[in-house]
C-alpha positions in Angstrom: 43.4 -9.1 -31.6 40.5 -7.0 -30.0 37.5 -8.8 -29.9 33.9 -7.3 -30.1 30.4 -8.9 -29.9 27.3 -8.4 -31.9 23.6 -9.6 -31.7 22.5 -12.2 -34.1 18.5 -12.4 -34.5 16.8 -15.9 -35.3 14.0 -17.7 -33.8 13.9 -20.0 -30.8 14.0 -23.3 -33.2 16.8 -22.8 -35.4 18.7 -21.3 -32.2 18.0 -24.3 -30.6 19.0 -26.8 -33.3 21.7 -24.6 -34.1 23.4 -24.8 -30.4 23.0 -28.7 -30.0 24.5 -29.2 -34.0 27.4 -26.6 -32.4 28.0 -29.1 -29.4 27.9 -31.9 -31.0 30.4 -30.8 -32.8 32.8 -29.1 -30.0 32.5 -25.6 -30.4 30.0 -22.8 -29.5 27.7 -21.0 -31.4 30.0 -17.9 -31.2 33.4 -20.2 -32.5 30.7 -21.6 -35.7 30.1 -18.0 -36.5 33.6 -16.6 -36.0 34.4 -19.7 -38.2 31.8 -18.5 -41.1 32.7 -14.8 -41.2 37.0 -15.8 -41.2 36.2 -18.4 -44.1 33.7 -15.6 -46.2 36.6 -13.2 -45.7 39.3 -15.1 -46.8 37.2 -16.8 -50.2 35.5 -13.3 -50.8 32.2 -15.0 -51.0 29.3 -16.9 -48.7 31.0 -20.1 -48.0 27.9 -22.2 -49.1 25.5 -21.9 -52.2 22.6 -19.9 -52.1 19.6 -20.5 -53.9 15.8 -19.6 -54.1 13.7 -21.9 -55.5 16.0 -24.2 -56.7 14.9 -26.0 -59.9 14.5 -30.1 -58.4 15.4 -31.4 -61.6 18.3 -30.2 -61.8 19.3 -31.9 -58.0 22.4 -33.8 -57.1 19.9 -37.0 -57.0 18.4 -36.0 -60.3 21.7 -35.5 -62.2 22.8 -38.8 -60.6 19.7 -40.6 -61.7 19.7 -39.0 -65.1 23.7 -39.6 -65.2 22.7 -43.8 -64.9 19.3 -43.7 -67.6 22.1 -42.0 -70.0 24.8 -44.5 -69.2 22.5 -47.7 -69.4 20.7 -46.2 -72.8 24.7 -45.3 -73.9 25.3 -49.1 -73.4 22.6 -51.0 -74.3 21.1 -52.0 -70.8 18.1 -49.4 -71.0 15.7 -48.3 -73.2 14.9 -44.7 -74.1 11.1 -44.6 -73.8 8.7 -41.4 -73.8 5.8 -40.5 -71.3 3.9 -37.8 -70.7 5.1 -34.5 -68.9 3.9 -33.9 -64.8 1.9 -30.4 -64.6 2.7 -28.6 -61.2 0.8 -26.3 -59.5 2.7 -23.3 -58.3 
């Protein structure tokens, strides 16, 4: 298969980061996005979740947290109590 080559734009930082995580891991920053595009092509969709803003409550730790108050209140080793709601500033 031909191969072709085109120009990715990021800043110096994440490029940086981005080439040590690649060697760390045995590959090249070319390979990890050759990688991406062959795995969006073949699901049909960006590989990872995309979010803006994501809403914290509803966070892998939070649903774990909430997932123990609910099992401990469900068997008898917590108690459901009340308290006040935080106000953030956005």
């Amino acid at each position: 298969m031909a191969q072709t080559t085109f120009t990715v734009r990021m800043d110096a930082d994440t490029k940086t980061a981005f080439s040590e995580l690649c060697s760390n891991i045995g590959m090249t920053m070319s390979t990890a996005f050759s990688i991406f595009a062959k795995k969006a092509v073949s699901e049909q969709r960006i590989p990872f979740e995309l979010t803006a803003n994501a809403d914290p409550f509803y966070s892998e730790s939070n649903m774990k947290h909430l997932d123990t108050v609910i099992e401990g209140i469900e068997n008898g080793t917590r108690e459901l109590t009340e308290h006040d709601l935080i106000e953030v500033d956005e």
